[in-house]
C-alpha positions in Angstrom: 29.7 36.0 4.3 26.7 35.0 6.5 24.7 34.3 2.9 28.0 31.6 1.9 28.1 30.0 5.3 24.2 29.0 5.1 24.8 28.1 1.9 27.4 25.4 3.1 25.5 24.0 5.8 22.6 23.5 3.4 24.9 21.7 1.5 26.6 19.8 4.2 22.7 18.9 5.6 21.8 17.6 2.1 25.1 15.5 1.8 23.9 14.2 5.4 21.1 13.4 4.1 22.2 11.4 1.4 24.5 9.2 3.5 21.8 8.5 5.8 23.6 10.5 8.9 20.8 12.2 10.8 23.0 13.1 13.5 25.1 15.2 11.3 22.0 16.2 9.6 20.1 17.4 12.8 23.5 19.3 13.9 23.7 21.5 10.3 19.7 21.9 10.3 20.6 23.6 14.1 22.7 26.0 12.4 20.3 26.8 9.6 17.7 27.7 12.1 20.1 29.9 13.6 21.9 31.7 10.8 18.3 32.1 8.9 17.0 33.5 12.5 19.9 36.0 13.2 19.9 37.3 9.6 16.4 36.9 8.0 17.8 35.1 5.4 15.0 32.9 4.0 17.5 30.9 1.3 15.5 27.7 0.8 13.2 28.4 4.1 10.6 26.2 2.6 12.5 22.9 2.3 14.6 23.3 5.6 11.2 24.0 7.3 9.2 20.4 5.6 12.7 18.3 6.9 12.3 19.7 10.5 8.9 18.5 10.3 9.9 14.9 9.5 12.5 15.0 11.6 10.3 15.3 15.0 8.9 12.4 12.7 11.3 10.4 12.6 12.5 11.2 16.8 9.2 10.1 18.3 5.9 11.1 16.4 5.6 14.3 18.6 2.4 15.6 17.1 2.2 18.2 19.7 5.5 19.5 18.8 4.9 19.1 15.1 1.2 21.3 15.6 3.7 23.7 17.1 6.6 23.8 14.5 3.3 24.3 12.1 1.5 26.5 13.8 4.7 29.3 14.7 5.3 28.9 11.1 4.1 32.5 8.7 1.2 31.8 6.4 3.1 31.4 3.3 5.9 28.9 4.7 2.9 27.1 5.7 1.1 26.8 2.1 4.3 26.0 0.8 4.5 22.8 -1.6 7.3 21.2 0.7 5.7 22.1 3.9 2.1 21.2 2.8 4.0 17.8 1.8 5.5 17.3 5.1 2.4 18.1 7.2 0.2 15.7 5.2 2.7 12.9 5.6 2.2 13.5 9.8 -1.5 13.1 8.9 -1.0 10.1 7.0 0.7 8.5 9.6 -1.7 10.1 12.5 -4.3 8.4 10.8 -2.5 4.9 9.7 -3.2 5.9 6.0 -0.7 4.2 4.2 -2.2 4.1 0.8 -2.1 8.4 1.3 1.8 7.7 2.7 3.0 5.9 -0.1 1.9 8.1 -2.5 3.1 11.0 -0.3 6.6 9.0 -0.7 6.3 9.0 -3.9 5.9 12.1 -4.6 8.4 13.8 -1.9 10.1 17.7 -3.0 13.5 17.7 -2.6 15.6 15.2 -0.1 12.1 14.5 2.1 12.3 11.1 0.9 15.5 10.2 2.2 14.1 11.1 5.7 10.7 8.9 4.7 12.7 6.0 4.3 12.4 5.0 8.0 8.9 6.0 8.1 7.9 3.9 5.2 9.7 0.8 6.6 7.4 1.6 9.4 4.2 2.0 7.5 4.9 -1.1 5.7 4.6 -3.1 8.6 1.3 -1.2 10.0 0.1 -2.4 6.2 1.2 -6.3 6.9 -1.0 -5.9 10.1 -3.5 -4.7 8.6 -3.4 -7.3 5.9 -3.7 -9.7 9.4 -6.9 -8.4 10.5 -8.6 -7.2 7.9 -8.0 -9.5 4.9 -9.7 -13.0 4.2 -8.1 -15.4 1.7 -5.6 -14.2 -0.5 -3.5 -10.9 -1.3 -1.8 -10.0 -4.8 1.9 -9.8 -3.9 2.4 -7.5 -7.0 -0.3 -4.8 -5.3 1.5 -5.1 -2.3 4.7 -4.2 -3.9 3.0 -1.2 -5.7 1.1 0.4 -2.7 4.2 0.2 -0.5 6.4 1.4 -3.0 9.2 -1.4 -3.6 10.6 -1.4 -6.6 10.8 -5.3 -7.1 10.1 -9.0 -5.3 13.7 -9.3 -4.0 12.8 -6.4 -1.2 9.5 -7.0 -1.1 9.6 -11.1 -0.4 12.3 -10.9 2.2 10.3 -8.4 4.1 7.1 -10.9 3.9 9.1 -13.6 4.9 10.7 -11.6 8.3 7.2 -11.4 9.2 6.4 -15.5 8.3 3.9 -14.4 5.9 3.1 -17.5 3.2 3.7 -16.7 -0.5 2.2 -19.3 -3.0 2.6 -19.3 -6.5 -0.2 -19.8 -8.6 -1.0 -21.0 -12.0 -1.4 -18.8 -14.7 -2.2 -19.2 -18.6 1.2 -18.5 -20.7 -1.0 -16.3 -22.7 -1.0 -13.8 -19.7 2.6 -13.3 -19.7 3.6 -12.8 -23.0 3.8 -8.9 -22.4 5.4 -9.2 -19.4 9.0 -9.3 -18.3 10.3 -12.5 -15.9 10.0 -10.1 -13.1 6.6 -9.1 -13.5 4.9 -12.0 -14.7 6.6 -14.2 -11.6 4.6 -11.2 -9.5 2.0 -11.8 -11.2 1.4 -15.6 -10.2 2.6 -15.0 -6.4 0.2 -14.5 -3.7 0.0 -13.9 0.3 -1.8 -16.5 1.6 -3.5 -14.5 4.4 -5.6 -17.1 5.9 -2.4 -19.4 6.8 0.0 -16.0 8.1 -2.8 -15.4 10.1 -2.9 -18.7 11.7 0.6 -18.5 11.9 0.8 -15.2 13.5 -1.6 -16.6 16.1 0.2 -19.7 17.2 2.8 -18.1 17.9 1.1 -15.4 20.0 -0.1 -17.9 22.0 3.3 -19.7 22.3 4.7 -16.4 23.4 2.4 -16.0 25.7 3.0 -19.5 27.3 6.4 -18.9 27.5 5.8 -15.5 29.1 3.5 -17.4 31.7 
C-alpha cells in the first residue's frame, strides 16, 4: 500500500511538473519526503532528491539551505548522476557560468529541465549583461542562440529585442548558404550590434536616473 501511494505522488509530481504547476509540485514532493522517511522506501530517491535541490533554486537561491539539503544527504545519494547534476547547476549559477548552465540544461536526467526553465530565462539575461560589459563590436546572433540553448531566431530575437539590443543583418556570399536551410543561413548573416545596445542601454540609465532625481 505505502509502496503504491509513493508511487502515485511520484507520478502526480512529474505530471506537475509537466504542466508547469510548482505549487502542486512542491505539495506532492512534501509527501514524498514523508512517505520515503516513514518507510525507508528509496523508490526513485535520486531524482526526487536533484528536484528539491532546484527547487530551493528556483524559491530564492538559498545556497545555505542547498549546502544543507547536500550535505544531510548519504554519500551515495550524493554521487548520484541526478544529484551531482543538480548541485553543479547551483554552482553554475553561484558562479554566473552560463556557458557550464546551458550545457547543464542540456543535459538535465529526468524532468530537471522543466524546473531549469526559469533558471535559464534567468541566465539568459545575466549572458545579455554580460554581452553589455564585456563585448566590443559585434556578437554572432547564431552563437548566442546556441550557448543559451534556443532552438531558433523567433525566441531568440524577441528576447533581444525586450532588452533593445540592435540586430543587423549582414552581407554574406550565396556560396555560404547553399548548405544551409532559410533558418540557418538568415542566422548566419544577423548580428548584435553591441556597441549601439550599449549606448542604448546607457541613455536610458541616465534618463532613468533623471527621472528618479
Amino acid at each position: 500500500h505505502s509502496r503504491f501511494t509513493l508511487e502515485v505522488y511520484q507520478t502526480h509530481a512529474r505530471i506537475a511538473l509537466e504542466a508547469d504547476d510548482i505549487e502542486d509540485f512542491r505539495v506532492c514532493l512534501g509527501q514524498i519526503d514523508t512517505l520515503q522517511a516513514e518507510t525507508g522506501m528509496k523508490q526513485c530517491i535520486e531524482e526526487f532528491a536533484a528536484y528539491r535541490i532546484l527547487l530551493h533554486l528556483l524559491a530564492q537561491n538559498d545556497g545555505t539551505a542547498i549546502q544543507r539539503t547536500f550535505g544531510q544527504m548519504p554519500p551515495e545519494l550524493r554521487r548520484s548522476k541526478p544529484v551531482r547534476h543538480a548541485f553543479n547547476v547551483w554552482r553554475s549559477i553561484v558562479e554566473g557560468n552560463y556557458f557550464e548552465f546551458f550545457k547543464l540544461y542540456d543535459a538535465a536526467p529526468n524532468m530537471s529541465a522543466y524546473l531549469m526553465d526559469d533558471l535559464a530565462d534567468r541566465m539568459r539575461q545575466h549572458m545579455l549583461d554580460v554581452l553589455l560589459k564585456s563585448y566590443r563590436l559585434k556578437y554572432p546572433v547564431a552563437r548566442f542562440l546556441r550557448i543559451a540553448s534556443l532552438p531558433g531566431l523567433q525566441y531568440g530575437v524577441p528576447l533581444l529585442k525586450a532588452r533593445k539590443f540592435a540586430i543587423i543583418t549582414t552581407e554574406q556570399d550565396d556560396d555560404d548558404d547553399d548548405d544551409d536551410d532559410e533558418e540557418a543561413a538568415q542566422q548566419r548573416r544577423m548580428m548584435i550590434d553591441v556597441d549601439k545596445s550599449r549606448k542604448t542601454a546607457s541613455i536610458e540609465a541616465d534618463q532613468g536616473g533623471s527621472e528618479a532625481a
